[in-house]
N, C-alpha and C positions, 0 to 999 in steps of 0.2 A: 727676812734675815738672809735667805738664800743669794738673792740679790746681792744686797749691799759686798757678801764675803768675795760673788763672781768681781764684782768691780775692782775691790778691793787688792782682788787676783791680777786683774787684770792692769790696773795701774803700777803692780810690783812688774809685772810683764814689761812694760815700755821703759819703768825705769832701771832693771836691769840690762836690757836690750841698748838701751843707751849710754850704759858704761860697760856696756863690750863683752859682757860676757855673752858665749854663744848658743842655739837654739837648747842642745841637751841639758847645759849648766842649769840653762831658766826652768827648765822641765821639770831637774829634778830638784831644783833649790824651793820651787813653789809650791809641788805637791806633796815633800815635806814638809813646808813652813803650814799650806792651807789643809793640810790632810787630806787632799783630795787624789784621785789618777792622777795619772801621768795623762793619760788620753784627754783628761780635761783640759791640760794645759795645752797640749797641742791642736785639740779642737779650738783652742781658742788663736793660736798663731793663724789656725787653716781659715778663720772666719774675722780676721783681724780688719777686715774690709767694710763689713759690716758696722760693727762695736768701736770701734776707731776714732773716730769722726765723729760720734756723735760721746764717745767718754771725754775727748778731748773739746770737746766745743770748737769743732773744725769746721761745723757748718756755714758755709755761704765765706763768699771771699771777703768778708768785712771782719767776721770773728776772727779769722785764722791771721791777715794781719793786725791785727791790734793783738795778736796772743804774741806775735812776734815781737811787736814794739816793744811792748810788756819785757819779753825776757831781753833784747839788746839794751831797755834798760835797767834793767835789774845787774846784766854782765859789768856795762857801765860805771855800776854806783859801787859795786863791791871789789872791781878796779881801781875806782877812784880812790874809795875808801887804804885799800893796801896803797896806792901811790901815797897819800897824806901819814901814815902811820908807819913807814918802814922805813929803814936806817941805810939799809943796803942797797946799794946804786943797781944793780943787775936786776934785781926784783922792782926798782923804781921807775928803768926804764918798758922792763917787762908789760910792769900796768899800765903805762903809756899806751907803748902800743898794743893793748888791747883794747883801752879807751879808745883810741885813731880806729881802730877797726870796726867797732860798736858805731860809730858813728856814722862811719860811712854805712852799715846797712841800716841803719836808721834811714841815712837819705833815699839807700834802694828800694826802702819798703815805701818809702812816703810820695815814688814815682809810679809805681804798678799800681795805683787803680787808674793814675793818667793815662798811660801803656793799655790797659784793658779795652778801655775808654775807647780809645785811639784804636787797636786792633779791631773791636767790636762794629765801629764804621766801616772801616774798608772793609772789612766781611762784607757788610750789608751794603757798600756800593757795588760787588763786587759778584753781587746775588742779583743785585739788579739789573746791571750790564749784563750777565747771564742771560736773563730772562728778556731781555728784549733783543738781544742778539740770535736767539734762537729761530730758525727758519719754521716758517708754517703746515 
């Protein structure tokens, strides 16, 4: 049970973090809400490094882009969605261009594992010329 409340903790952590509210706000909003210290909450900022990546399924470069795609499409549809349902021209073209936006990092997520790809070699040409250039 202890578990699941940390997590639980910890996922209010990121998602207040990501609507701006700042380090003390989260502090004291959480260990109100979870009854816990204060020091809990920020033991957990201090080791964010840690628990992070692995709450978020961040691990390995495959999961963390497709967690992306995931939300540029999700921005997408609920864009879309307000473009088709709303009367009002300034919020019409609003969704537009957030839809144009979604799209284009669509396209920049769907080129970085080429890019990796591509960096990953000339590292390792670049180890090898090293390595034989080296005087005896």
């Amino acid at each position: 049970m202890l578990q699941i409340v940390t997590i639980e903790r910890r996922l209010e952590l990121l998602k207040l973090e990501g609507r701006g509210f700042n380090q003390v706000e989260i502090v004291k909003e959480l260990s109100d809400k979870f009854q816990c210290s204060e020091r809990a909450v920020y033991f957990d900022f201090e080791n964010r490094a840690q628990w992070q990546p692995k709450l978020m399924q961040l691990e390995g470069e495959g999961n963390l882009l497709m967690k992306i795609m995931n939300r540029n499409d999700q921005i997408y549809r609920m864009a879309a969605f307000k473009a088709t349902v709303t009367e009002n021209d300034s919020v019409y073209i609003g969704a537009l261009g957030v839809m144009l936006r979604a799209n284009e990092r669509q396209a920049e997520v769907a080129i970085i594992p080429e890019l990796i790809n591509r960096l990953t070699t000339l590292e390792e040409q670049a180890k090898r010329k090293l390595r034989h250039e080296r005087p005896l």
